[in-house]
C-alpha positions in Angstrom: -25.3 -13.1 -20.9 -26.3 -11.7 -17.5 -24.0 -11.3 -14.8 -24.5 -12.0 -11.9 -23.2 -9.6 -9.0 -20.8 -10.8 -5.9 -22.2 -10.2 -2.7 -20.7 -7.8 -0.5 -17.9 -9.1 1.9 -18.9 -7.1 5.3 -16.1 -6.6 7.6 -16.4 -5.0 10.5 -14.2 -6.1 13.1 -10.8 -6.6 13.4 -11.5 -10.3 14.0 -13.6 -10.3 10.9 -10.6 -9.2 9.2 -8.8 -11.6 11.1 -10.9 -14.5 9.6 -11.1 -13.2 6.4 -7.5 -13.2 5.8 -6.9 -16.4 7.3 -9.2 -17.6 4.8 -7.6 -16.2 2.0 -4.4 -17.8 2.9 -5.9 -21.1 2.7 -7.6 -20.5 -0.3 -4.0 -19.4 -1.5 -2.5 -22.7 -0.8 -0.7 -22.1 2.5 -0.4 -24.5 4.8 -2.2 -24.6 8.1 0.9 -23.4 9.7 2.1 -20.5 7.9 -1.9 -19.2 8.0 -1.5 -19.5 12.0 1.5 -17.9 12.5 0.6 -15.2 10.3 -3.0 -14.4 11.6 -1.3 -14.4 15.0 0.9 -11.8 13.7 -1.9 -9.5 12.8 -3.6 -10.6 16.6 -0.2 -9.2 18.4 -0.3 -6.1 16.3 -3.5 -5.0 17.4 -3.4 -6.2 20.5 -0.6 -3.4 21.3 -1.7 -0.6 18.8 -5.3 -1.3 18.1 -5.0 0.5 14.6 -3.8 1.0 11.5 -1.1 3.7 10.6 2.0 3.7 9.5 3.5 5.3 13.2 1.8 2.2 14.9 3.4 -0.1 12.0 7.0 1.4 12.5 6.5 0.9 16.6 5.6 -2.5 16.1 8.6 -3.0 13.4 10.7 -1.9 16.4 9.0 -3.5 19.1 9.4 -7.0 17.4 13.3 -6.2 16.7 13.5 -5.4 20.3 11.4 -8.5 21.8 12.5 -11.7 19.5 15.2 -13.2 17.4 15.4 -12.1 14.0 13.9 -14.9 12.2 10.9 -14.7 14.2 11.1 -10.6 13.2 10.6 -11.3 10.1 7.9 -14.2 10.0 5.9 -11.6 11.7 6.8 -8.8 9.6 5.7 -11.3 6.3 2.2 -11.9 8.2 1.5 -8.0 8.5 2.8 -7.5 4.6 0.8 -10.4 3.5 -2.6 -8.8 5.6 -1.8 -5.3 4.1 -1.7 -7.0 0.4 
């Protein structure tokens, strides 16, 4: 039996990131709210660093704990962990 091969996911931008992983939440059964809240986490972050590394993570770890309640904290921490998966 031949396989056949996947095509190539290109991602290029951060939005195409974006939209990729809000697609995969979907497709992983969340609802339409948790995807949104999430990808908007992901949005703020690189809105204020503009990329990856583990210094610009920390900063925004502490720029959230600084800026909003705790519960929100940590909704937007699990949207960063969830896009890192």
């Amino acid at each position: 039996m031949k396989k056949t091969k996947q095509p190539v996911l290109e991602l290029n931008t951060t939005e195409d990131y974006i939209e990729h992983f809000k697609n995969t939440l979907e497709h992983q059964g969340c609802s339409a709210k948790t995807v949104n809240i999430y990808a908007r986490s992901v949005i703020l972050f690189y809105s204020l660093y503009g990329e990856l590394s583990i210094d610009n993570l920390k900063n925004y770890r502490t720029y959230l704990i600084n800026s909003f309640q705790t519960s929100t904290v940590n909704t937007r921490i699990c949207g960063i962990n969830r896009f890192l998966d």
